[in-house]
C-alpha positions as CSV (number, residue, x, y, z in Angstrom):
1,X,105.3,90.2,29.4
2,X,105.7,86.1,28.9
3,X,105.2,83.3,30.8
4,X,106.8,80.0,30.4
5,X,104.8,77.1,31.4
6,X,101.9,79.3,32.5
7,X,100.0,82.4,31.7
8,X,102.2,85.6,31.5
9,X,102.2,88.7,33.3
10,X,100.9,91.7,31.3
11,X,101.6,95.0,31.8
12,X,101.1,98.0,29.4
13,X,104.1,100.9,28.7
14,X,104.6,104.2,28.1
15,X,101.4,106.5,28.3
16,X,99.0,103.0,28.1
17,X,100.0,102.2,31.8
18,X,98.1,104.6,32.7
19,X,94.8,103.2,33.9
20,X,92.7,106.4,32.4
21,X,94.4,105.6,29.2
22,X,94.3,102.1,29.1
23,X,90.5,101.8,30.3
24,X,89.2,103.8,27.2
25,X,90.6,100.7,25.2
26,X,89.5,97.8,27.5
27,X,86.1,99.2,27.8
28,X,85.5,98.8,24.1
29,X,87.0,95.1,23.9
30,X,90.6,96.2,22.6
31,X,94.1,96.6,23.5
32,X,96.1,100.0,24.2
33,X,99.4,100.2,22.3
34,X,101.7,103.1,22.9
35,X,104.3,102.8,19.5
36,X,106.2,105.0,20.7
37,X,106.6,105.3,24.8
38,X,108.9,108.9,24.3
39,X,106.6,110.7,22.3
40,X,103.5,111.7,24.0
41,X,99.5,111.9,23.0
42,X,100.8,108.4,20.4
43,X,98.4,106.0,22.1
44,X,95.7,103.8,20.3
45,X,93.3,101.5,20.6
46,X,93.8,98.3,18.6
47,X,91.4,96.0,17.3
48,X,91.4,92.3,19.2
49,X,91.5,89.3,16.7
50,X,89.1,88.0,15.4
51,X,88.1,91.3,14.8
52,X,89.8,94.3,12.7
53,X,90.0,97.7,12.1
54,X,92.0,100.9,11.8
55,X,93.6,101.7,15.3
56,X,92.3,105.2,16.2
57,X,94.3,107.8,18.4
58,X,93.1,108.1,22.0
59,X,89.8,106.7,21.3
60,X,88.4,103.0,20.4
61,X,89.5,101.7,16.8
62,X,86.2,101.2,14.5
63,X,86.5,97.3,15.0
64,X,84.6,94.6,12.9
65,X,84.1,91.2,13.1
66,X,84.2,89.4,9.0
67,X,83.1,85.9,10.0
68,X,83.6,84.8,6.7
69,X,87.3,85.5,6.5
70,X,88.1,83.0,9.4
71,X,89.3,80.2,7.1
72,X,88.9,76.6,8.5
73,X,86.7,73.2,6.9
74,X,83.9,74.2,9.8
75,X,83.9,77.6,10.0
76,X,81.4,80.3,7.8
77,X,84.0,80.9,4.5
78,X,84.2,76.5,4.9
79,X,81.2,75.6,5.1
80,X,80.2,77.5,1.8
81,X,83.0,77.1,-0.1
82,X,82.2,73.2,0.4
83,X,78.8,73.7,-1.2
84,X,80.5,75.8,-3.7
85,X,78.2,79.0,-2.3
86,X,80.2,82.1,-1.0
87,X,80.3,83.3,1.9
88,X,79.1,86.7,3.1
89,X,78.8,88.5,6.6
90,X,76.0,90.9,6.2
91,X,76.5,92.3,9.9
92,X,80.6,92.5,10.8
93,X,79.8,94.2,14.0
94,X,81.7,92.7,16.9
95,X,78.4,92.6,19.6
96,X,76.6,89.2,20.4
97,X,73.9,89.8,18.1
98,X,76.2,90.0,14.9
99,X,77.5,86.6,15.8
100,X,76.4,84.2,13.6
101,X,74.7,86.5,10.9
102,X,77.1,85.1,7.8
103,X,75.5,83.6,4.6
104,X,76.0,81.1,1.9
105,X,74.8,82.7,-1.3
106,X,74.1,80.4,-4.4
107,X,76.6,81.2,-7.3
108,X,74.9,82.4,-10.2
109,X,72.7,81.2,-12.6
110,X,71.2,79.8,-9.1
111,X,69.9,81.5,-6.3
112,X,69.3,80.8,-2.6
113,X,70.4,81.9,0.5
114,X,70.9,80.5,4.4
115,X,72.1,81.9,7.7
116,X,74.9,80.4,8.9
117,X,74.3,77.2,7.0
118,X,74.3,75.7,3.3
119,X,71.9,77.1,1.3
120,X,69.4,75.2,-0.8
121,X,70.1,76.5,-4.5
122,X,67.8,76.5,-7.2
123,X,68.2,77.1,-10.9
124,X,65.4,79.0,-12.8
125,X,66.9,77.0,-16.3
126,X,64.7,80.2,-18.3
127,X,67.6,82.3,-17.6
128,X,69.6,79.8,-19.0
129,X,67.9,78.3,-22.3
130,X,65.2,81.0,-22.4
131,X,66.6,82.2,-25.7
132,X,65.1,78.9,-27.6
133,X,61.7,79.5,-26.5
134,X,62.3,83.7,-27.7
135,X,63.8,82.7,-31.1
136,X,60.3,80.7,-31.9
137,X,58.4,83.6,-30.4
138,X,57.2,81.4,-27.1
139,X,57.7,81.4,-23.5
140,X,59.9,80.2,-21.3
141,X,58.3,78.1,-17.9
142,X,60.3,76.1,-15.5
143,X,58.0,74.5,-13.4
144,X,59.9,73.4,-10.7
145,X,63.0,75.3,-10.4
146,X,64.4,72.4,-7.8
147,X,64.6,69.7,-10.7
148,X,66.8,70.3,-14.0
149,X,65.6,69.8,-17.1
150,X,62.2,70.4,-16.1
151,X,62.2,74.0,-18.8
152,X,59.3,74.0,-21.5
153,X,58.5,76.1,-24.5
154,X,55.1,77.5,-24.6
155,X,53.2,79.2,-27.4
156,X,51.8,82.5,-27.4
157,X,48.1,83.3,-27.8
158,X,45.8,82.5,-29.8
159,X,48.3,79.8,-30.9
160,X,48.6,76.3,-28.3
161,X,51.3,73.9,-27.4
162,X,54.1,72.7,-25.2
163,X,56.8,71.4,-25.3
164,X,59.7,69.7,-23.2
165,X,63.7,71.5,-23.3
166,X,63.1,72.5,-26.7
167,X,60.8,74.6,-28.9
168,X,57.3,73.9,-29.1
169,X,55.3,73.0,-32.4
170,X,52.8,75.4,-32.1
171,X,49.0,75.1,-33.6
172,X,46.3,77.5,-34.5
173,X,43.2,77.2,-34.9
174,X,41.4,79.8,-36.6
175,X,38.0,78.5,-36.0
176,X,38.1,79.4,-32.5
177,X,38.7,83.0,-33.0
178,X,36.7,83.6,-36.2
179,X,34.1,80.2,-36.3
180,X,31.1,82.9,-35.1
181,X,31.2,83.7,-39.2
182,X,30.2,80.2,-40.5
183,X,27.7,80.1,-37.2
184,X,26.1,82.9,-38.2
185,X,25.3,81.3,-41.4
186,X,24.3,77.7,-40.1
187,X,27.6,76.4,-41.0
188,X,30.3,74.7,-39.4
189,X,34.2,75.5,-39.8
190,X,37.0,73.6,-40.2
191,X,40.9,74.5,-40.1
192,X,42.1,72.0,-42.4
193,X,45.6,73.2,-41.3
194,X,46.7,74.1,-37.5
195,X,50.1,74.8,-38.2
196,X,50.8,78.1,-36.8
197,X,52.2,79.2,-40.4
198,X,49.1,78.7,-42.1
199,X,46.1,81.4,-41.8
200,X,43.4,82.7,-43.4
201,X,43.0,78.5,-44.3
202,X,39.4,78.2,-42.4
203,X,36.8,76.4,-44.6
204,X,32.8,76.7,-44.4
């Protein structure tokens, strides 16, 4: 049916005018189609947009709601894609209470996630530049994965030092771990070299 200049007056064909019919369809939120009105048992329930789904034969389609393919500036996939974040509807089903339940996921390296807003992403720059701090045989920290450049290389035990996006310069000193030796004796020890190169350099 159509109307011109006001709402239009539908009526349903072939075996989907029939209220029994017809009611399985409305009672679920979609439409009854009848493809082909001279062959009977053909009728289906169709999915309503927004949602989607495949049409099943005299019974309710599996319908599903994707919030995040509607595609407008202030709708879900929008508001993400703005943020450069993607969009992602972890519950398409069409009820109230999966209304509202899409996501903007942080793009990798970065991670963060919000429901049905921007998310605030954050960067853990180890996964990024980590490899400097492995190639010296150090760690990797970011202290504060909301500010960049933030990343430090830190030496392993029993060796000490930091530093600053880069690789550390490392120091070891051997009195520490083996200065009970010149106690023992009365003596005092020196490391007259804390690079981390250098061992078996302690002095009595």
């Amino acid at each position: 049916g159509n109307g011109v200049g006001a709402p239009a007056e539908c009526s349903m064909k072939g075996e989907c005018a029939r209220d029994v019919n017809a009611e399985v369809c409305t009672a679920a939120g979609q439409t009854c189609v009848d493809p082909d009105i001279e062959n009977a048992g053909d009728w289906l329930c169709q999915c309503m947009r927004p949602a989607a789904g495949d049409s099943k034969q005299g019974a309710p389609a599996a319908c599903l709601i994707d919030e995040c393919a509607v595609d407008c500036a202030t709708c879900s996939n929008g508001v993400c894609t703005s943020h450069e974040q993607a969009c992602v509807d972890v519950d398409q089903g069409t009820g109230a209470a999966s209304l509202a339940t899409w996501e903007c996921r942080c793009r990798a390296p970065a991670t963060g996630v919000a429901t049905a807003g921007p998310a605030t992403c954050a960067t853990n720059e180890c996964d990024v530049y980590g490899s400097a701090c492995d190639g010296m045989n150090q760690d990797c920290v970011d202290g504060d994965l909301a500010t960049d450049g933030d990343w430090a290389c830190v030496c392993r035990a029993p060796a000490t030092g930091t530093a600053t996006a880069g690789a550390a310069a490392c120091t070891v000193d051997e009195c520490l771990m083996d200065g009970g030796v010149c106690e023992a004796a009365g003596q005092t020890c020196r490391d007259p070299d804390l690079s981390a190169a250098s061992e078996g350099d302690g002095e009595r």
